[in-house]
N, C-alpha and C positions, 0 to 999 in steps of 0.2 A: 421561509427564506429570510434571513436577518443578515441586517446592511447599516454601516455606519454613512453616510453619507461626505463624501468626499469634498475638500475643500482646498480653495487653491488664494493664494496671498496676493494682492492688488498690489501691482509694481509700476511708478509712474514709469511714463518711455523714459527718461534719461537715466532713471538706474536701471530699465531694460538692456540699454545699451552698452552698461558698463557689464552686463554678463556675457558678453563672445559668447553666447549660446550654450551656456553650461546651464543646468537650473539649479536654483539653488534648494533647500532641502525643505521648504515650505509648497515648493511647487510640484513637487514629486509626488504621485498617486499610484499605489499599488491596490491591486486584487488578489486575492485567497478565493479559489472557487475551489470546495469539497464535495465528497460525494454525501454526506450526508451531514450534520451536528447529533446525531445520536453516539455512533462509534466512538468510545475515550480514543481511538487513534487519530482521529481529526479533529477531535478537541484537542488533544495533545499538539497537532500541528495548528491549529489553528491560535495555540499560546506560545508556539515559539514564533510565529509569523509577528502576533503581537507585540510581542516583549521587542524584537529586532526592531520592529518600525517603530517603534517609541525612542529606541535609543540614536535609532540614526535619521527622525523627525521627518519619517515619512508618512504622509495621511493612507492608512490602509483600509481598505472596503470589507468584508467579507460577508461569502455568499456559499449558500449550502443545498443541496437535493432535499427533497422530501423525506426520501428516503433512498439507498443505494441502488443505483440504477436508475433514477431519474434524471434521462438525459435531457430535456428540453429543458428543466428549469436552470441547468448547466450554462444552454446555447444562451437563454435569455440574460444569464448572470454576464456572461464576457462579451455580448450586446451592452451591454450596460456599463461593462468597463471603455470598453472600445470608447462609447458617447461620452464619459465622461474626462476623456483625457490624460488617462494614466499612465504610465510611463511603464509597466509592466504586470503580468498575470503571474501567479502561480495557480497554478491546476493541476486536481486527481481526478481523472474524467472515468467515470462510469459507461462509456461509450468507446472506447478511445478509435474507431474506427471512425464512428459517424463526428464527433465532435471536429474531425480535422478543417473542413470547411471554415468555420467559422474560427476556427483559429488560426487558419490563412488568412480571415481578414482583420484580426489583430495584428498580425504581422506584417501587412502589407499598408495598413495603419501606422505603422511603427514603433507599436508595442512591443518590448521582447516577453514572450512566452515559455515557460518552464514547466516545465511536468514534473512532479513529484509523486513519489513513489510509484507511481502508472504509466507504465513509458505511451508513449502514443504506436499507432501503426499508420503509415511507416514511422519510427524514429525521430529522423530528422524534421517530422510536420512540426515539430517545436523546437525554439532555439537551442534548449539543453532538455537534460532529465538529473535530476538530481533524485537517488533513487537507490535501496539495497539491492546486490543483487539477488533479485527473488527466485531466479533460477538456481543458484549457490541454497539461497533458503530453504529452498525445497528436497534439494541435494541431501544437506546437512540431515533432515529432519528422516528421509528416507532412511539414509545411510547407517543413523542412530538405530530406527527401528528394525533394521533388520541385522544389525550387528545383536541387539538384543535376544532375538527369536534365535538365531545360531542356526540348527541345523533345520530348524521349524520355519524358518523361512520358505522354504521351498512348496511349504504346506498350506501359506497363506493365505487368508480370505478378508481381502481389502476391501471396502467401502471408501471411496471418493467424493469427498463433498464440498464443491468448488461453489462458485459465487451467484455468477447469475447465468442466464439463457447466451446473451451476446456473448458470454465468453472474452473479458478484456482483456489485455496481455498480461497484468500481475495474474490473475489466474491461471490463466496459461502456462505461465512461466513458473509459478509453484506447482500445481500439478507437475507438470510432466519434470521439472528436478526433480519431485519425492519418487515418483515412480522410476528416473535412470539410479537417483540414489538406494531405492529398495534392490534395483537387478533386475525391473521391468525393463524388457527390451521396448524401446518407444518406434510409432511407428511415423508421421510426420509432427515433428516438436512443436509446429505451431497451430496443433488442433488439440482438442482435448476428446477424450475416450473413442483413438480409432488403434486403439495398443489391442492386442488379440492373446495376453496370458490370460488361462484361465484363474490364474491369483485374482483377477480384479471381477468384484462380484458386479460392480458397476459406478455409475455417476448418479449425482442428484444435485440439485441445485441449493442455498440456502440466504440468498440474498445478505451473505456476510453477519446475520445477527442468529440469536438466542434460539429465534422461533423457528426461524427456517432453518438452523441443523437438527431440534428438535424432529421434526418432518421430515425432513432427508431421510435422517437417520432411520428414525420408522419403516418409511418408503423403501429401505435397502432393507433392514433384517426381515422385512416380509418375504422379500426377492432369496436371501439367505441367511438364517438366524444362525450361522456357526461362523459369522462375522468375527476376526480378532483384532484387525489391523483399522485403523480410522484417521484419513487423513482430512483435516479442516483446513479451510482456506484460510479462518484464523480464529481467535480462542472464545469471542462470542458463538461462530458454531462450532466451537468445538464441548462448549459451556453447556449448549440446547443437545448436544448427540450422548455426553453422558447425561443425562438425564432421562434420553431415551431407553438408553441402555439398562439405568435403572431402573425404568417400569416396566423394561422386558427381564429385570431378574439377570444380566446379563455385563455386569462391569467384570465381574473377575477373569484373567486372563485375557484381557481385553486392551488392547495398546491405542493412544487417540495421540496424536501427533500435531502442533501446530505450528504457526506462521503470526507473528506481530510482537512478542514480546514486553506488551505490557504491565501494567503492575499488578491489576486483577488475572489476568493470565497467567505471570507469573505465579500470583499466589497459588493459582489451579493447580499448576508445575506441583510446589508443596505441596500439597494437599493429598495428591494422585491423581488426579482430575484426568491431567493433562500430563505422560509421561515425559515430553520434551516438546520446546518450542523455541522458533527461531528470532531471537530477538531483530528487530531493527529500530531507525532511532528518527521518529517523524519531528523531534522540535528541530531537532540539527537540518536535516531537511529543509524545513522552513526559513529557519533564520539563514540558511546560506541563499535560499532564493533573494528571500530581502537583498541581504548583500549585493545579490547580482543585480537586482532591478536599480539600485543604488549607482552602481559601478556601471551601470548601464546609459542611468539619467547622467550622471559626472560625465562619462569619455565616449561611450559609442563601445567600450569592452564589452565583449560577450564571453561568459565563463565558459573554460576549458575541460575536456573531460578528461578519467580517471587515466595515465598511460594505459593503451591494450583493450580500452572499450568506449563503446560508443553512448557512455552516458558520466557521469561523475557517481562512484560510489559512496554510500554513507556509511557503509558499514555495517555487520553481521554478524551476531554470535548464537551460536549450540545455547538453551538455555536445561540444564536438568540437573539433578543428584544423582543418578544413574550414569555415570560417565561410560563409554565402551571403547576399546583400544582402535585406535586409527582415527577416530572423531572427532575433532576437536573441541572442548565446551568449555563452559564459565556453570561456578553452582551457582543454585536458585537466591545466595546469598549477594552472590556480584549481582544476578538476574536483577534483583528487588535492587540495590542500587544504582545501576545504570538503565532503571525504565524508562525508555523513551526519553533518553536525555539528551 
């Protein structure tokens, strides 16, 4: 876990008194709690959070998991913001059920709290979510993949490989869009694998990186090797599932779909790796939380979300060279230019 250590400007009382209680931009303390610092998507966020509180002279903390899915070094991170005084959180909770606790009591604290990219359950346990939506994401990436297949869709043999065991709402929420996007009839949207087509060979988990879709992926083609359809929760497993695919002799004809649109990602996209994947944009994310914890410390504003939803959108593009009629995409040329910007 790596932490800057937060600092606050010594104000005699009589210029205390001349602030009416606004603070000024030396006394403003923000947090960055990620799921992990290995993921380029949280580094990626973790540099537009920077960059933001440099320019609007905010002292920013950040703190990160071990690894994705380590919820307690989570709770101990926004323990630490709480005690140290800050005026607001950004958070991708690896937990987003269990973490709510403890971000009731930033908030009851008077911290404002932001979720990015990972909405919390319920929603509303944070002030806002600034966040793509990953249900569209999922949608999109479905929708590609079985516009591709045409009449072979109906023939499909999916493999699913979602993130971790708890099951957070971004996973949730991609799953089950790629699955109404493919023509999976879903059976409650807010569980994953209780849909009853026999298209879907099954689920596995991959803790979001390299090794564990390697694994997954295995774990599935064992279950059935006439696997064509592969959906990743994002293009690190989706990076580890062809590879699997490779030492089972088993890329050709073989469609891998993903979620993040990074720049390595995208290059997959090029490559073949990756037929298509859903961009989203975590620095934008970030520096709009800045803002908000900014706009927070200044007036008592809490940002507003998108019209029509109950979070604020950052926005979501189709990334592929395979474009299909009804779908809408960007090529892998815009892809590589607008990574995670």
């Amino acid at each position: 876990m790596k932490h800057k250590t937060l600092t606050t400007a010594l104000l005699s009382a009589a210029a205390f008194g001349l602030m009416s209680g606004l603070a000024s931009a030396q006394d403003i303390g923000a947090c960055l709690v990620t799921k992990t610092d290995i993921n380029p998507f949280f580094v990626k966020m973790k540099e537009g959070a920077t960059a933001k509180a440099e320019e609007l002279g905010i002292e920013l903390a950040t703190y990160a998991g071990k690894v994705d899915g380590d919820h307690e070094t989570q709770v101990q991170a926004i323990e630490t913001c709480i005690a140290s005084g800050a005026k607001g959180i950004l958070v991708t909770a690896s937990d987003t059920k269990a973490i709510v606790p403890v971000v009731k009591k930033a908030r009851d604290a008077g911290l404002l709290v932001i979720a990015l990219d990972t909405p919390l359950e319920p929603i509303d346990a944070a002030d806002a979510t600034f966040a793509t939506d990953n249900f569209k994401a999922g949608e999109l990436i479905g929708q590609w993949a079985a516009a591709t297949l045409g009449d072979e869709a109906a023939n499909a043999k999916i493999a699913m490989l979602d993130l971790s065991p708890s099951a957070p709402s971004v996973g949730v929420l991609r799953d089950q869009g790629f699955l109404k996007g493919f023509g999976v009839e879903l059976g409650d949207p807010k569980l994953i694998g209780d849909e009853d087509d026999p298209r879907v060979v099954g689920h596995d988990v991959t803790s979001g990186n390299e090794e564990g879709g390697r694994k997954a992926m295995e774990n599935l083609l064992q279950r059935d090797p006439e696997i064509n359809v592969v959906y990743t929760i994002n293009e690190p497993a989706a990076a580890g599932a062809y590879e699997a695919l490779k030492s089972f002799g088993k890329t050709d004809g073989v469609i891998i779909v993903s979620v993040d649109g990074g720049c390595p990602g995208v290059e997959n996209v090029k490559e073949g790796v990756i037929g298509a994947t859903s961009q989203q944009y975590p620095l934008l994310m970030a520096a709009k939380g800045i803002e908000a914890i900014k706009a927070w410390a200044d007036s008592g504003a809490k940002p507003e979300n998108t019209p029509g939803l109950d979070f604020f959108d950052t926005g979501v593009n189709l990334v592929t060279d395979q474009p299909v009629d009804g779908v809408s995409s960007i090529s892998v040329a815009d892809g590589l230019d607008r990574c995670w910007g």
